[in-house]
N, C-alpha and C positions, 0 to 999 in steps of 0.2 A: 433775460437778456434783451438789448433791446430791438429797436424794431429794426430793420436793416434797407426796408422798400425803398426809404429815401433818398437810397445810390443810383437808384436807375435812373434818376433824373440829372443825376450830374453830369457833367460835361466830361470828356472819355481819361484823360488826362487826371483829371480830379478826383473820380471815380476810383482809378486804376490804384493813385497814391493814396487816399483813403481807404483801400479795402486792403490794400500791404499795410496804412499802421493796424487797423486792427486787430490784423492776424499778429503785427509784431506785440499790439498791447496783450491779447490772450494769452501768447506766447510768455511774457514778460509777467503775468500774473501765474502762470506756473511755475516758473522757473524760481522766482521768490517766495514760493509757498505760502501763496494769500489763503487762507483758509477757503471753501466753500462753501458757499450758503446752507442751511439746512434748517429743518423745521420747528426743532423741538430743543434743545441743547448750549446752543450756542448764538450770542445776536453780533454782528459788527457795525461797529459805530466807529466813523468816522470823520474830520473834518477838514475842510477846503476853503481855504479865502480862494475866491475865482477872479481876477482881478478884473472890478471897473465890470459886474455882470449884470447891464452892458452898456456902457456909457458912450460906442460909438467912434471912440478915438481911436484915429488911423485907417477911420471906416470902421463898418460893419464887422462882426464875426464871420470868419467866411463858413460854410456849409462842414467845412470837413471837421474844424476844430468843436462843433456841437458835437457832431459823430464820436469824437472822441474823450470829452468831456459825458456822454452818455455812457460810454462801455467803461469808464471807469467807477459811475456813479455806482453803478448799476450791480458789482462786485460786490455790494456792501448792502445795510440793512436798513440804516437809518446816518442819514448824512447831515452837517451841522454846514451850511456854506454863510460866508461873509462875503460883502459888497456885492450884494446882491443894487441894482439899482433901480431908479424912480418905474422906468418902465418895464411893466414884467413882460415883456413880451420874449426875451433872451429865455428869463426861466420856462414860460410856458412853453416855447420850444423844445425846449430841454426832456420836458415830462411827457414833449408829445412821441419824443423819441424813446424814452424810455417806460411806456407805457401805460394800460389803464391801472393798470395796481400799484400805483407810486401817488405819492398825491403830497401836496408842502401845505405848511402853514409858514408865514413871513408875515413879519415888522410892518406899522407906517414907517416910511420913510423919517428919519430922525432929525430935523428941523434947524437951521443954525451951520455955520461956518465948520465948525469942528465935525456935525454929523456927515458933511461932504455928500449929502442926498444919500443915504444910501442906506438897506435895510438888512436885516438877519434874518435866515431862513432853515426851516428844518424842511426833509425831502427823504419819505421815509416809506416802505415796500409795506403794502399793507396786508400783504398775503401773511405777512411775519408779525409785525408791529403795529400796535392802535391806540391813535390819541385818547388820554386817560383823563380829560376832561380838563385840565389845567390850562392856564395861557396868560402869561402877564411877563409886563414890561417890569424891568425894577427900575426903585425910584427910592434914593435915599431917604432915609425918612429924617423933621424936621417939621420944629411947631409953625405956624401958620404968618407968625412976625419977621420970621427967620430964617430966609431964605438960603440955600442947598449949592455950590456946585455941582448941578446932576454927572453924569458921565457924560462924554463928548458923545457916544453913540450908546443908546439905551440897552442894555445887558436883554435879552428876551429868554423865558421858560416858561417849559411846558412841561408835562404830564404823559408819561407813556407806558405801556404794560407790552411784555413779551414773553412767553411761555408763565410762569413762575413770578418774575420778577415787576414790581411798577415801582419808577425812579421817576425824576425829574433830570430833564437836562437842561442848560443852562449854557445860552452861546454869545459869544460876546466878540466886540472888536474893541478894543483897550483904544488909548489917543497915544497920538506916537508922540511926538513934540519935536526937540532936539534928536540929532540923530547923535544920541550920545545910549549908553548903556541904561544909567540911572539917569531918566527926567524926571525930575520933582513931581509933576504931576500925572507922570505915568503912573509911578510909586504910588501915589494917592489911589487914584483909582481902583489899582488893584488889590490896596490893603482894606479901601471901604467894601467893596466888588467881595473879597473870600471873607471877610467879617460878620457881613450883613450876610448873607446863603449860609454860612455857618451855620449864625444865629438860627436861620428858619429852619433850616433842613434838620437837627437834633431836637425842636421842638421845643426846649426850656426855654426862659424869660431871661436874653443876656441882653446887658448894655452894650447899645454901640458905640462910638466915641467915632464923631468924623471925623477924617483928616485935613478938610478940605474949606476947615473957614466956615462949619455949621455946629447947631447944636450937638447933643448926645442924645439917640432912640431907643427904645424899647421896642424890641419885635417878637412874634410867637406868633408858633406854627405848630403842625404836626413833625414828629419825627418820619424824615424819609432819608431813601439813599438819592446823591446825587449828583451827576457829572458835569462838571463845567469843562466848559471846552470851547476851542476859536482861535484868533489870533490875539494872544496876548501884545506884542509885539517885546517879550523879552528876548533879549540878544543872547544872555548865557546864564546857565540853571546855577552858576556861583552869584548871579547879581541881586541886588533888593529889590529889584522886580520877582523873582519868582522863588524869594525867600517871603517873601508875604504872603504869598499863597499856604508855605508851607504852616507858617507861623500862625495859622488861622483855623489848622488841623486838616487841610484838605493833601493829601496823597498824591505822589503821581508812582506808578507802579514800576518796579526796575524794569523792568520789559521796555519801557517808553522812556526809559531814564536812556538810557542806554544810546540811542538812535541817535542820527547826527541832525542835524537842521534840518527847517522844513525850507526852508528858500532855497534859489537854484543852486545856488554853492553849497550848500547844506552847512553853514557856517554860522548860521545864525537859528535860536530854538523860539522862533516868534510863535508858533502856535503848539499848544498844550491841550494836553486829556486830565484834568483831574479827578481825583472823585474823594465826596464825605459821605462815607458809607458804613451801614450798620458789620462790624465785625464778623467773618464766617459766611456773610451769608450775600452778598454783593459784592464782584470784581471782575477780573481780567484773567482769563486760562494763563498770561504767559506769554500771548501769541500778541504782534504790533509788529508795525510796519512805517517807513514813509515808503511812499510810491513815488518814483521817480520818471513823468511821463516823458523824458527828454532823451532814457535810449532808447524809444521806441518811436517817438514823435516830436515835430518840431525842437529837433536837435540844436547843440549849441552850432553844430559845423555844418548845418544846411542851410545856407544863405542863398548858393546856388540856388537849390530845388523850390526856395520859396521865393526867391527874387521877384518872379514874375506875377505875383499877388501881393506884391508891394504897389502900391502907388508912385509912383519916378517921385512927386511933387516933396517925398519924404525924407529922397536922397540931398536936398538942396538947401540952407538955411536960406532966412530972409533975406538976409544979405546977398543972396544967391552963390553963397562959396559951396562945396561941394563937403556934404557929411561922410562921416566912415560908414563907410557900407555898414560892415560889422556890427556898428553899436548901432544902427539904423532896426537893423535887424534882430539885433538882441530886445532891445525894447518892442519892437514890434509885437514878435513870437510871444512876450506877456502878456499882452493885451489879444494873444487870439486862444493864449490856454490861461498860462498866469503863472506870476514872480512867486506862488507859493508853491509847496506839491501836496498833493494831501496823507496827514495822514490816520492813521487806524488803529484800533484794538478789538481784540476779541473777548468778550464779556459771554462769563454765564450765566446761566437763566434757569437754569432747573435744580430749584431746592428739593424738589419734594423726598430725597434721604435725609436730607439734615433734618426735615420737618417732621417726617416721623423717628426719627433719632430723638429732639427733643419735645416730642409727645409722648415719647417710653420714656423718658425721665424724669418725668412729673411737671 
């Protein structure tokens, strides 16, 4: 859990309202039956665009919204977060609240208009979890004449082992473009994106064919299991955004089929858990969630209770006409938690039956 000292430095008001959300977040992580942590059995993995973590707009992150962005990391085993930004000092905060047995690996920042500054990061309990030596950015492949549209923001994997099990995960922020269902180069991306981790993660020698206005690759690897996850930014699991996924052999589990949106309306499925995993012996108990930190915090209907950590200069456009409180407020509240919610699965981790199961059969 994490650390809690940090309350007593707040100011009595801020204090008072932070220590009611967290009681309401603890609350709220029983009541939906988030699984609990444990040592040997079971690992949870899940994942959060944080929005803009932290670019500073509208001001600063205030004190409370870290407090709470910690106690929900903190429920879990290994967390996959996007827009992570140029300066970590948001993150380091983050880990300082949640303590010395937590520790991230993160992205260079991703260079260029479309990467928006901003990086990908794992943040993962080490009491549980251990980096398994792996770390690389992907990067389309293509002969040396023949230059690539890479990804608007570079896909990052890594290497991890829990009880039983060492997988790769694989977290990504897709390019949005159009604010339409199918963008042409959303689609691109995510068909080169599950094509190529395909290719690596089964280990055989498959061609790749880019979509994107490059040659065709050749890639090999070892056979692993392995989970991609992030904000896709698909709007619905019927679109050809998250039929390339499919179509490329990677999985999402009915458990996670099931769930509504990760955005605050839950109307849109921008972020996804996949996984290309060896049969029987890599998945999900069952058990998946979105977390929805908004009936317990920074609600849609407490514009009240936050007013007064609004800035007044927010309520007023340049023009100096007067803005809707409300949407002042709505946009704000993302920028102190975020427009996504996160979400989760529970994966298992201990073969050791199956493994002497098939070591009695020759």
């Amino acid at each position: 859990m994490p650390f809690y000292d940090g309350l007593a430095g707040l100011e009595a008001g801020e204090k008072a309202r932070t220590i009611d959300g967290l009681l309401k977040l603890k609350e709220q992580f029983r009541v939906e039956g988030v699984p609990p942590k444990n040592t040997d059995d079971t690992l949870l993995v899940a994942t959060w665009n944080i929005r803009e973590f932290d670019s500073g707009k509208y001001g600063p992150r205030c004190a409370e919204c870290f407090h709470y962005i910690a106690e929900i990391v903190s429920h879990f085993d290994l967390v996959a977060v996007q827009e992570v930004r140029d300066d970590l000092c948001a993150l380091q905060r983050l880990l300082g609240l949640l303590g010395g047995w937590w520790k991230y690996i993160v992205t260079d920042v991703t260079l260029g208009t479309s990467g928006n500054g901003e990086r990908l990061a794992f943040l993962y309990d080490y009491r549980k979890v251990a980096f398994d030596g792996l770390v690389g950015e992907l990067v389309l492949p293509a002969p040396a004449d023949k230059p690539v549209l890479q990804f608007a923001r570079t896909p990052f994997v890594c290497g991890f082992k829990a009880g039983w099990a060492r997988f790769n995960l694989c977290t990504v922020h897709v390019y949005y473009g159009d604010d339409t269902p199918v963008d042409a180069r959303r689609v691109a991306e995510i068909r080169d994106l599950a094509k190529t981790l395909a290719a690596l993660a089964d280990g055989s020698r498959r061609k790749v064919k880019s979509s994107v206005g490059g040659p065709d690759g050749v890639l090999e690897g070892e056979a692993t299991d392995l989970i991609l996850l992030g904000d896709f930014n698909i709007f619905n699991r019927a679109d050809a955004t998250f039929q390339e996924l499919t179509k490329a052999g990677f999985v999402v589990p009915p458990a996670l089929q099931a769930l509504p949106g990760g955005n605050l309306a839950q109307d849109k499925h921008y972020d996804q858990i996949a996984f290309y995993a060896q049969p029987a012996r890599f998945g999900t108990t069952g058990r998946a969630g979105v977390f929805d930190f908004q009936k317990s915090v920074f609600g849609r209907d407490e514009l009240d209770r936050y007013r007064p950590l609004i800035d007044p200069r927010y309520f007023t456009s340049q023009a100096g006409n007067p803005k809707n409180p409300v949407t002042v407020y709505n946009d704000w509240r993302t920028h102190q938690m975020s427009d996504h919610l996160l979400l989760w699965c529970e994966l298992a981790i201990d073969f050791g039956e199956a493994r002497l199961r098939e070591l009695a059969a020759g």
